[in-house]
MARSENU-954502 format. One record per atom (N, C-alpha, C): residue number from 1; residue in three letters; chain; x, y, z. Coordinates in nm, 4 decimals, decimal comma. Last residue first. Layout:
N
{r NUM 'ala' 'A' {X Y Z}} ...
END
This chain:
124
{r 124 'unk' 'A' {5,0965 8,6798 16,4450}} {r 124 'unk' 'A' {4,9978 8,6713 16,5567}} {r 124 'unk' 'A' {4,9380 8,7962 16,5355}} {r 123 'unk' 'A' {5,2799 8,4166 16,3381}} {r 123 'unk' 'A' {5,1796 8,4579 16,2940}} {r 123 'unk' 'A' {5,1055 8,5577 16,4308}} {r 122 'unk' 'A' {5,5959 8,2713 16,2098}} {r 122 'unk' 'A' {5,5289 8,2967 16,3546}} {r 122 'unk' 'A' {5,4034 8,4296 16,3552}} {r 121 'unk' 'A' {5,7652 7,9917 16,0897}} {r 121 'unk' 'A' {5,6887 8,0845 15,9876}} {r 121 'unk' 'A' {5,5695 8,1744 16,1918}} {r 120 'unk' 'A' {6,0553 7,8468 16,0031}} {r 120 'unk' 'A' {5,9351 7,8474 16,1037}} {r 120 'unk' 'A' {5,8864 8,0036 16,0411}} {r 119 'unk' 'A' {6,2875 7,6008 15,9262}} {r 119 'unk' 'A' {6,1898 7,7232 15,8759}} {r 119 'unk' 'A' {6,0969 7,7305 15,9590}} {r 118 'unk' 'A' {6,3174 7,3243 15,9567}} {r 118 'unk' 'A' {6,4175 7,4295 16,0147}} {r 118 'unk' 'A' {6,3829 7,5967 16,0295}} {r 117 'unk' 'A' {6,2977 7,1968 15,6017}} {r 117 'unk' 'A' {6,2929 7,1956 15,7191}} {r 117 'unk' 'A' {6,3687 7,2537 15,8186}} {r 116 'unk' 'A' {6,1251 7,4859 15,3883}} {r 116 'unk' 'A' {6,2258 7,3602 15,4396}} {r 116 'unk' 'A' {6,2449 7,3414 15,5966}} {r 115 'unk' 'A' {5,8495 7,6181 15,2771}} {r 115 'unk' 'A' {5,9315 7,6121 15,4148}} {r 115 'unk' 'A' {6,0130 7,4837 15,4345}} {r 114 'unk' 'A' {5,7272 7,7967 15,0088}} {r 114 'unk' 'A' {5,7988 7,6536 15,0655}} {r 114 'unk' 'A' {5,8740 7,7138 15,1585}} {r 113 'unk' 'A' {5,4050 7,8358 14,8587}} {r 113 'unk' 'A' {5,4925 7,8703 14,9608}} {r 113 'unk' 'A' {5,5785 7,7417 15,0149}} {r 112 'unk' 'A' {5,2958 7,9710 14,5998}} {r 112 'unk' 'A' {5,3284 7,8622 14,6226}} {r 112 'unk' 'A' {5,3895 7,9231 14,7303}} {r 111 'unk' 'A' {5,1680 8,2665 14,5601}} {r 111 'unk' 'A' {5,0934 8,1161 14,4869}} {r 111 'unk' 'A' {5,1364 7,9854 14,5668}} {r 110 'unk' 'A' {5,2281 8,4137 14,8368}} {r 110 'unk' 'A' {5,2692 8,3174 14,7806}} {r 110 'unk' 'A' {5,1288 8,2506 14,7164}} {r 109 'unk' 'A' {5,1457 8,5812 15,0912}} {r 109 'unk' 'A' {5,1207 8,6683 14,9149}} {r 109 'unk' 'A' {5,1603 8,5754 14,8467}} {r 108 'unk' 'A' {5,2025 8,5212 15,3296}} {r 108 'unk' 'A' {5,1109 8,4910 15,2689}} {r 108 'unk' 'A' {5,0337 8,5363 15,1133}} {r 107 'unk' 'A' {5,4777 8,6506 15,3191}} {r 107 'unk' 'A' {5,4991 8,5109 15,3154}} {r 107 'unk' 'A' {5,3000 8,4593 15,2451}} {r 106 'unk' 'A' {5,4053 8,9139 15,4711}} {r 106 'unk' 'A' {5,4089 8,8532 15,3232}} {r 106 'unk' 'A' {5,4479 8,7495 15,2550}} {r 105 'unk' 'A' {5,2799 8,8021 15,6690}} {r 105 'unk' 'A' {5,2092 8,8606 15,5987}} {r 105 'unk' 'A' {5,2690 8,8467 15,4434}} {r 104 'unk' 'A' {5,5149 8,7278 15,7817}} {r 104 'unk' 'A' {5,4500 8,6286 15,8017}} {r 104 'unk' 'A' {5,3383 8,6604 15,6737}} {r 103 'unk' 'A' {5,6072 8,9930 15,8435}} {r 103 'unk' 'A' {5,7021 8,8503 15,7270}} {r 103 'unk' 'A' {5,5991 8,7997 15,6529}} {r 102 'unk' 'A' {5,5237 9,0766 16,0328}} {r 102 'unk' 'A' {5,4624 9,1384 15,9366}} {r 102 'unk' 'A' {5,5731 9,0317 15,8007}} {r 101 'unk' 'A' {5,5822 8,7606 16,2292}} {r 101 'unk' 'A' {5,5020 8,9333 16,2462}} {r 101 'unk' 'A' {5,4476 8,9305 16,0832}} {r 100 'unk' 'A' {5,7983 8,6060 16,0314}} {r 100 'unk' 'A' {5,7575 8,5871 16,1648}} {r 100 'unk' 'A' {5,6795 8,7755 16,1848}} {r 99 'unk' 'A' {5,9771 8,3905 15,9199}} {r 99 'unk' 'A' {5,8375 8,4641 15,8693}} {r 99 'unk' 'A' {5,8229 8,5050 15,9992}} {r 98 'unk' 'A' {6,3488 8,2288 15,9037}} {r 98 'unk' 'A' {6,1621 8,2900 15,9845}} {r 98 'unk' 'A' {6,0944 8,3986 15,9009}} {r 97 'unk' 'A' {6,4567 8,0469 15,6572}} {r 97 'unk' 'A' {6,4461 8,1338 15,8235}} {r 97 'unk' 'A' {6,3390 8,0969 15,9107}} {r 96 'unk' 'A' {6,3506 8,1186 15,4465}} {r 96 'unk' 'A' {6,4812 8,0703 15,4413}} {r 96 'unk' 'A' {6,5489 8,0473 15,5907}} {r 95 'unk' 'A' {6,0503 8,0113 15,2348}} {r 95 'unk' 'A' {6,1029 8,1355 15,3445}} {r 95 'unk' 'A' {6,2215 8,0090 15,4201}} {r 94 'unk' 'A' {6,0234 8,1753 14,9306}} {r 94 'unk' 'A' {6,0796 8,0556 14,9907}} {r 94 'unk' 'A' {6,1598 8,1694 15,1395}} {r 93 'unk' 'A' {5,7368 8,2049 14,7621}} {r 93 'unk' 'A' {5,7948 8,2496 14,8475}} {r 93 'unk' 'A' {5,8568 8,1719 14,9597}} {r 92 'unk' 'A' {5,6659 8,3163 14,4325}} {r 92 'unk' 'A' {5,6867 8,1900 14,5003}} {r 92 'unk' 'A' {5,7343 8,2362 14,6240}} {r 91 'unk' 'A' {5,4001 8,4316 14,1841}} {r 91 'unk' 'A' {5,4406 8,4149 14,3552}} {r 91 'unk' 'A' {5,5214 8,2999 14,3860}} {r 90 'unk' 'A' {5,3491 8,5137 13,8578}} {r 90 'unk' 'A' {5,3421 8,4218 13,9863}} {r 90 'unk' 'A' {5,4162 8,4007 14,0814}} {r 89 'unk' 'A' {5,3031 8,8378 13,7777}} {r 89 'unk' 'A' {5,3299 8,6966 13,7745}} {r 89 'unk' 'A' {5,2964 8,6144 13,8826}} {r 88 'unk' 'A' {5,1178 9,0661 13,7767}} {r 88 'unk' 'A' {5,0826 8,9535 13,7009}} {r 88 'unk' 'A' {5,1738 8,7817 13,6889}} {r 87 'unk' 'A' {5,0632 9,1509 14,1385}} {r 87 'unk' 'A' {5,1577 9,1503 13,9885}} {r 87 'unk' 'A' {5,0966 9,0419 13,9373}} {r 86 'unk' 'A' {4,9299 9,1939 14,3468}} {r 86 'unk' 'A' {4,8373 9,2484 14,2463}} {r 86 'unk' 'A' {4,9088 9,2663 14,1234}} {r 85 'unk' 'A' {5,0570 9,0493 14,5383}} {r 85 'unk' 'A' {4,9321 9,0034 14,4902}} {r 85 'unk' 'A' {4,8688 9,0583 14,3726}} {r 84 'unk' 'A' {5,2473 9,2531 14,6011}} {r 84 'unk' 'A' {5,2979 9,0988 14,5756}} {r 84 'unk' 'A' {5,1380 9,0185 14,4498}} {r 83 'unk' 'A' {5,1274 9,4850 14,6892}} {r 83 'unk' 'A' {5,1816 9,4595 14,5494}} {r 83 'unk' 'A' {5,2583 9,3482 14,5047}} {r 82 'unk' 'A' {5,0283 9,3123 14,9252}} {r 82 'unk' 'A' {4,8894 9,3449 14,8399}} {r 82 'unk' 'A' {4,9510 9,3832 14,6945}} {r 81 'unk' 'A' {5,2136 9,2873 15,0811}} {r 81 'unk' 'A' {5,1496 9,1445 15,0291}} {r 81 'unk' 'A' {5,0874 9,2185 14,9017}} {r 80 'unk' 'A' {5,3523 9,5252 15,1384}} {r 80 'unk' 'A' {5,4473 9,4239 15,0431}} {r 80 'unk' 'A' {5,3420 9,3291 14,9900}} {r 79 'unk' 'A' {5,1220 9,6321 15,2673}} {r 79 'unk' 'A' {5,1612 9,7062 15,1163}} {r 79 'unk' 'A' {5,2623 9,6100 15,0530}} {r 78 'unk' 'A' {5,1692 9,4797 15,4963}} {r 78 'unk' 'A' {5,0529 9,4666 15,4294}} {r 78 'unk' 'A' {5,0544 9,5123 15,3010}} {r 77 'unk' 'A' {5,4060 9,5761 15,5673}} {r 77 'unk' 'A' {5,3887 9,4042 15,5460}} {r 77 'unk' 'A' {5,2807 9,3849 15,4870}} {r 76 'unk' 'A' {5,4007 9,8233 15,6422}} {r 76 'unk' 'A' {5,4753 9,8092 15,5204}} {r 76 'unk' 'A' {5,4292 9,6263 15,5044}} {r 75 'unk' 'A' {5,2323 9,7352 15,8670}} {r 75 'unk' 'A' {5,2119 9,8223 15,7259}} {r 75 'unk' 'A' {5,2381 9,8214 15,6185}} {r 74 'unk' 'A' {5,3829 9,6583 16,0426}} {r 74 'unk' 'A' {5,2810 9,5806 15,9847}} {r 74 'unk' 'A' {5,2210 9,6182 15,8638}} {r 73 'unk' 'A' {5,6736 9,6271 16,0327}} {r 73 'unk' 'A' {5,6351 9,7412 16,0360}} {r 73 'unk' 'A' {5,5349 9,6907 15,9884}} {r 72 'unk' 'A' {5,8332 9,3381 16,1777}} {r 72 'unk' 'A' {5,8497 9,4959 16,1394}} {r 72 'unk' 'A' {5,7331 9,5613 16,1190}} {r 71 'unk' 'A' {6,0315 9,0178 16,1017}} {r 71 'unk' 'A' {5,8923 9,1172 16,1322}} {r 71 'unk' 'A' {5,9242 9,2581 16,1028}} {r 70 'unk' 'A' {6,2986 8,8783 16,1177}} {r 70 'unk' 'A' {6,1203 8,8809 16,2397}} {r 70 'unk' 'A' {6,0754 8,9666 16,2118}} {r 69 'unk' 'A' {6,3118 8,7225 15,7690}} {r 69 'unk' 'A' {6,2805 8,8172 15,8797}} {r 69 'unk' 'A' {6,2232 8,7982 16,0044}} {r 68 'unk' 'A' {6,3519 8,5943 15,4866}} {r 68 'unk' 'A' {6,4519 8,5286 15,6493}} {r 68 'unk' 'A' {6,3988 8,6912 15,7287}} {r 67 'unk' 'A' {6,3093 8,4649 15,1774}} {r 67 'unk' 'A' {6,2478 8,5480 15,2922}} {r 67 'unk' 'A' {6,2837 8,5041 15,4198}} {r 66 'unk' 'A' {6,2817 8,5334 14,8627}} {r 66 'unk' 'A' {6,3344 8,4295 14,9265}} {r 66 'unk' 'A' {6,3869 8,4911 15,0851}} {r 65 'unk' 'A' {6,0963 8,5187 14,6147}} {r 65 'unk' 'A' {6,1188 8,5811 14,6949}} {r 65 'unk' 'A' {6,2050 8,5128 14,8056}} {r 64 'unk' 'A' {6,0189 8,4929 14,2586}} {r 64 'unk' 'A' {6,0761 8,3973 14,3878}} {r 64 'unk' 'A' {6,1458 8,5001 14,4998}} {r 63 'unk' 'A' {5,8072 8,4912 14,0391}} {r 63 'unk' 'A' {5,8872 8,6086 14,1020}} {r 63 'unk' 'A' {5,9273 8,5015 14,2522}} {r 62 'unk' 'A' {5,7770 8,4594 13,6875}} {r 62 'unk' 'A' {5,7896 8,4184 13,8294}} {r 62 'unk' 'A' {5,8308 8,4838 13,9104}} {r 61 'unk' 'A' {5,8092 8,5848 13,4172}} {r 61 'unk' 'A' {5,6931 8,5233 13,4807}} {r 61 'unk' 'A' {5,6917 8,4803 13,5846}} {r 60 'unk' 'A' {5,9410 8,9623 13,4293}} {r 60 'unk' 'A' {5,9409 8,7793 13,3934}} {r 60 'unk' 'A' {5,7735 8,7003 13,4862}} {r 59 'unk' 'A' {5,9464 9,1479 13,4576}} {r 59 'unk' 'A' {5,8885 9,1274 13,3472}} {r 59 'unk' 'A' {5,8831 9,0209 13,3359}} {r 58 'unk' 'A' {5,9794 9,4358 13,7193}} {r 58 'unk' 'A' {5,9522 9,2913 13,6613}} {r 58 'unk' 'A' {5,8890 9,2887 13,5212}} {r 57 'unk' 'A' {5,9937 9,6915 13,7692}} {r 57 'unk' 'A' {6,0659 9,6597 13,6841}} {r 57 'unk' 'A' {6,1105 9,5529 13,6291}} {r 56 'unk' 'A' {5,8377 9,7236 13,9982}} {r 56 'unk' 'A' {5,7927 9,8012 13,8140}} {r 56 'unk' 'A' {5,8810 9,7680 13,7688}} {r 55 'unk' 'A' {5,9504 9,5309 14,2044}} {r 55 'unk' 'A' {5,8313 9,5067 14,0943}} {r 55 'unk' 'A' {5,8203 9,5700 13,9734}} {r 54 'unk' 'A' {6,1273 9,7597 14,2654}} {r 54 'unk' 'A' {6,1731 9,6338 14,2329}} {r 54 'unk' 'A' {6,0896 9,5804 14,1391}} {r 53 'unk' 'A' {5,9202 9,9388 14,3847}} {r 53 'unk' 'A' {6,0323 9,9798 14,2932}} {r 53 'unk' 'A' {6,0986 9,8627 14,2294}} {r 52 'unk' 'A' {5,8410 9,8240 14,5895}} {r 52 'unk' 'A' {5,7456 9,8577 14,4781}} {r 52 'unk' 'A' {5,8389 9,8714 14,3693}} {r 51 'unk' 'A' {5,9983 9,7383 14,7428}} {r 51 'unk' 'A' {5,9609 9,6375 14,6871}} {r 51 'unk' 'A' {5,9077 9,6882 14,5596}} {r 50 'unk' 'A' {6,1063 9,9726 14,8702}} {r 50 'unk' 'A' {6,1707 9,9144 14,8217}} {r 50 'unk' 'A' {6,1379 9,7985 14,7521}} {r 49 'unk' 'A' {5,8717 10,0444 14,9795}} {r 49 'unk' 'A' {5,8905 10,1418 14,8830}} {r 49 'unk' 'A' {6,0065 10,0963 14,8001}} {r 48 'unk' 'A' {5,8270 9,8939 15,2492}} {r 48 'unk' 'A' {5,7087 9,8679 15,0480}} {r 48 'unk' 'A' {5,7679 9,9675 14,9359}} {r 47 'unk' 'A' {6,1609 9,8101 15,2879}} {r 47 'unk' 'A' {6,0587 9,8854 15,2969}} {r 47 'unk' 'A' {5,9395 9,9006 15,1887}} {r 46 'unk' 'A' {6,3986 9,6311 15,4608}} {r 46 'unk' 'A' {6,3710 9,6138 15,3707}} {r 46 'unk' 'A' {6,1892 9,6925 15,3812}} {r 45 'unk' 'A' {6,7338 9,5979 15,6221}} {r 45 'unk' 'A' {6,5694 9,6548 15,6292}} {r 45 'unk' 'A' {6,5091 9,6538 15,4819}} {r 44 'unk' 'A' {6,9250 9,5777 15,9306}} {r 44 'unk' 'A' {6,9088 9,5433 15,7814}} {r 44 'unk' 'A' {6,7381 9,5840 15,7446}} {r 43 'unk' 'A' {6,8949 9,8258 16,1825}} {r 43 'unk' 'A' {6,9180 9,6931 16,1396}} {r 43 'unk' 'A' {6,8959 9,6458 16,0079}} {r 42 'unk' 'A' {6,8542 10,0691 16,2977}} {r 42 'unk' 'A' {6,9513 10,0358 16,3454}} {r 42 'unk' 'A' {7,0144 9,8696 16,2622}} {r 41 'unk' 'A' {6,6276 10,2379 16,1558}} {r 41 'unk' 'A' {6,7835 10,3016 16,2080}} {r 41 'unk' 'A' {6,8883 10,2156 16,1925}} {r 40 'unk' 'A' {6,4474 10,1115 15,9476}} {r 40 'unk' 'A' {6,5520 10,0465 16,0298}} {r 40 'unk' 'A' {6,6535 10,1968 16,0554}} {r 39 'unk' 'A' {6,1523 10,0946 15,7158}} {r 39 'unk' 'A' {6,2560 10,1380 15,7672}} {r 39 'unk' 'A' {6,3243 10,1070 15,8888}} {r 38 'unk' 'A' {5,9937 9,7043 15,6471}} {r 38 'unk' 'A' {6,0061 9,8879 15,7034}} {r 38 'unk' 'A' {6,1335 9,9337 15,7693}} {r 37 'unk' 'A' {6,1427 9,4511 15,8495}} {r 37 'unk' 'A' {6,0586 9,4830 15,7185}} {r 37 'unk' 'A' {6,0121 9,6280 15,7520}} {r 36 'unk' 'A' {6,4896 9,3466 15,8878}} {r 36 'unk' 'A' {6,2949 9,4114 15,9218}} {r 36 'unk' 'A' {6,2525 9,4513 15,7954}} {r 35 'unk' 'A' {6,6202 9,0681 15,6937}} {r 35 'unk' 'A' {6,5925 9,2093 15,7558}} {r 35 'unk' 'A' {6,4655 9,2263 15,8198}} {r 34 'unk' 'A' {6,5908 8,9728 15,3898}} {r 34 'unk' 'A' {6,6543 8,9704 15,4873}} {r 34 'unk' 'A' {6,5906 9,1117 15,5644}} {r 33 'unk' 'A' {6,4393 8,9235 15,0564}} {r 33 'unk' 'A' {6,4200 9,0015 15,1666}} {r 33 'unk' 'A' {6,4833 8,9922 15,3137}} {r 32 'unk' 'A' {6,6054 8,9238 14,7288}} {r 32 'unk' 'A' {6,6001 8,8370 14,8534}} {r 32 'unk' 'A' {6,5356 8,9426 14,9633}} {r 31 'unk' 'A' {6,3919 8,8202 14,4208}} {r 31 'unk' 'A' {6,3806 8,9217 14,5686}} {r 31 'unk' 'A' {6,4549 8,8489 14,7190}} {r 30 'unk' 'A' {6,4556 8,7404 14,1289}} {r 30 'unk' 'A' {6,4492 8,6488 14,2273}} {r 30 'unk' 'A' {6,4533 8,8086 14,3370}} {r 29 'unk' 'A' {6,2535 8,6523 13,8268}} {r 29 'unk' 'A' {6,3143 8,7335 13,9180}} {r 29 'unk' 'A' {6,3668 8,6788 14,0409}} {r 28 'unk' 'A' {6,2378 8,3418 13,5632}} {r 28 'unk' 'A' {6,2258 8,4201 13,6887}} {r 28 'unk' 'A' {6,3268 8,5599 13,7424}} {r 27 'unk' 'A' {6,3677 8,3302 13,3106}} {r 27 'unk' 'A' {6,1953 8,3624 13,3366}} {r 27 'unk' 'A' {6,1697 8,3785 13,4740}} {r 26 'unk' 'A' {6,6671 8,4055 13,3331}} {r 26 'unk' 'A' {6,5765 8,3256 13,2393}} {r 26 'unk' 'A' {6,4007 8,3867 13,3045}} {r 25 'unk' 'A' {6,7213 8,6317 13,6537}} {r 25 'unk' 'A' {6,7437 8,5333 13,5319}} {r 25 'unk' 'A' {6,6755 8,4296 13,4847}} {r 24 'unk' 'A' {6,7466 8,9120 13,8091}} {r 24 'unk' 'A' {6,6670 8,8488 13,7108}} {r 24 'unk' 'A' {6,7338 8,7541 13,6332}} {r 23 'unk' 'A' {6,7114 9,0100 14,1689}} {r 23 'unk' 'A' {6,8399 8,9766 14,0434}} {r 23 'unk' 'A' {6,7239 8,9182 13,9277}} {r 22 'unk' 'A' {6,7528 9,2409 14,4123}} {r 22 'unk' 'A' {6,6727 9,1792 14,2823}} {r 22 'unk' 'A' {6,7461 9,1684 14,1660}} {r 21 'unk' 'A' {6,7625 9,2396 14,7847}} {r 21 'unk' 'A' {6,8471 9,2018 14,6033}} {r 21 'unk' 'A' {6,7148 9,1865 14,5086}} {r 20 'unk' 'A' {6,8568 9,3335 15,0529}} {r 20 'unk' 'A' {6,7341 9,3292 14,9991}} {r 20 'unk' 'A' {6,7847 9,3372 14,8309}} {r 19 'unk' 'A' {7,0569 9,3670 15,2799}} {r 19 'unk' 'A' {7,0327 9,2209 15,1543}} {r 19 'unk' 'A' {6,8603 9,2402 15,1427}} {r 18 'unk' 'A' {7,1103 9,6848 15,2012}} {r 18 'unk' 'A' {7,1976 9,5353 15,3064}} {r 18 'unk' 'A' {7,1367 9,4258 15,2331}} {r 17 'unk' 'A' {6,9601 9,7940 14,9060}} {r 17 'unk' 'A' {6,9908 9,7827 15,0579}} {r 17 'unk' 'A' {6,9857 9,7004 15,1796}} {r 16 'unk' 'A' {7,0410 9,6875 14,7205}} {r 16 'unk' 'A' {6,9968 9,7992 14,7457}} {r 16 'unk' 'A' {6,9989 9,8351 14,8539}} {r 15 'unk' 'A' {7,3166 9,4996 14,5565}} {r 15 'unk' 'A' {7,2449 9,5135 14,6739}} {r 15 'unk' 'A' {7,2054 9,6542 14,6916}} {r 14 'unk' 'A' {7,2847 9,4306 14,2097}} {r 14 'unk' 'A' {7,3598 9,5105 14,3321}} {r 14 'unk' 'A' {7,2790 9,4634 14,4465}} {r 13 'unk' 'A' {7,0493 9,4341 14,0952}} {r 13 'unk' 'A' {7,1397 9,2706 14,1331}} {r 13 'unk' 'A' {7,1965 9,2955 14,2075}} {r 12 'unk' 'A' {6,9602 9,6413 13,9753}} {r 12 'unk' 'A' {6,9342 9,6298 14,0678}} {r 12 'unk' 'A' {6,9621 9,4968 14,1469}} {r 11 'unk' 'A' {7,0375 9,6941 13,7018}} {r 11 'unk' 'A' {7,1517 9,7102 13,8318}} {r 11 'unk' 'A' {7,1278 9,6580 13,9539}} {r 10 'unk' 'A' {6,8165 9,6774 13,5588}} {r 10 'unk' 'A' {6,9352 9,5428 13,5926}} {r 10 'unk' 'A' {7,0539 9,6028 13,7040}} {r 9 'unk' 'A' {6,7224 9,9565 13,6116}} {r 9 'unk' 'A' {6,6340 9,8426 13,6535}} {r 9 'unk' 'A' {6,7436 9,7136 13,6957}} {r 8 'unk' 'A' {6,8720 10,0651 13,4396}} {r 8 'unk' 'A' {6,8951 10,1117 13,5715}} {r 8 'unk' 'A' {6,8410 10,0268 13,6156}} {r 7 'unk' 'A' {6,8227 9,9609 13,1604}} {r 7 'unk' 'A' {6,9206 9,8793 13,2372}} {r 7 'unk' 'A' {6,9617 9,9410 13,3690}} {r 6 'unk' 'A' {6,4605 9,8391 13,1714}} {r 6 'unk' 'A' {6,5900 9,9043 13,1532}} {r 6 'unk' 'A' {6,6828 9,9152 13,2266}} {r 5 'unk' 'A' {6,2817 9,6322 13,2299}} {r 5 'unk' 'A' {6,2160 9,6621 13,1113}} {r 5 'unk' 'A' {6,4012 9,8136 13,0694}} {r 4 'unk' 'A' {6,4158 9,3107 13,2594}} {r 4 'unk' 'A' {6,3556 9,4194 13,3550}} {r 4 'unk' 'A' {6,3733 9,5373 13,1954}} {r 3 'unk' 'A' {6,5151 9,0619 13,1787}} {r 3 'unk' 'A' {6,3890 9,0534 13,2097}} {r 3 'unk' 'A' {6,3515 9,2170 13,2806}} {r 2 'unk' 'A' {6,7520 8,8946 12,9788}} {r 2 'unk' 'A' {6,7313 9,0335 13,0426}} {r 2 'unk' 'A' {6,5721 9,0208 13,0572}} {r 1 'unk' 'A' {6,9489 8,6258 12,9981}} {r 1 'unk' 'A' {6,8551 8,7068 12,9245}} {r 1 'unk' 'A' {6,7978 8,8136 13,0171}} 
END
């Protein structure tokens, strides 16, 4: 079933960029975030301008993020939490890796946060 409000929106299952994904099925979205966080010359990347864009085109009730970074651009980590925080659905944020720097930040935008074992989450 279709959860994004049009179908340039459902493309977005593609990969946007290197593994930053938004796929939608039944009542959840799912965000994978790999990478730095903020622009990257040199390495996988994932930027608030790439999240924001993802979000306007949520409609479902869950949003599962599923999160393997060291870090990046504290900025962009603070603009990922705060439009993490200010959608109407609910937060899940499964970190797959490391959280680690500005991750860590948005790892803390979770209603629910799960770290399996092996996951380390690095705050400073």
């Amino acid at each position: 079933m279709k959860r994004f409000k049009n179908e340039r929106a459902n493309k977005m299952a593609a990969t946007i960029k290197h593994e930053f994904k938004a796929e939608a099925t039944n009542d959840t979205t799912e965000i994978t975030i790999y990478g730095d966080i903020g622009e990257s010359w040199w390495n996988e990347s994932v930027s608030a301008n790439d999240v924001k864009n993802a979000l306007e085109q949520v409609e479902s009730d869950t949003i599962t993020i599923r999160l393997n970074s060291p870090g990046g651009d504290a900025f962009d980590g603070i603009a990922i939490y705060n439009q993490l925080k200010n959608h109407k659905a609910k937060v899940i944020v499964n970190v797959e890796g490391l959280a680690a720097s500005a991750a860590s930040i948005i790892a803390m935008a979770a209603d629910e946060l799960i770290m399996n074992t092996g996951s380390m989450m690095m705050i400073h």
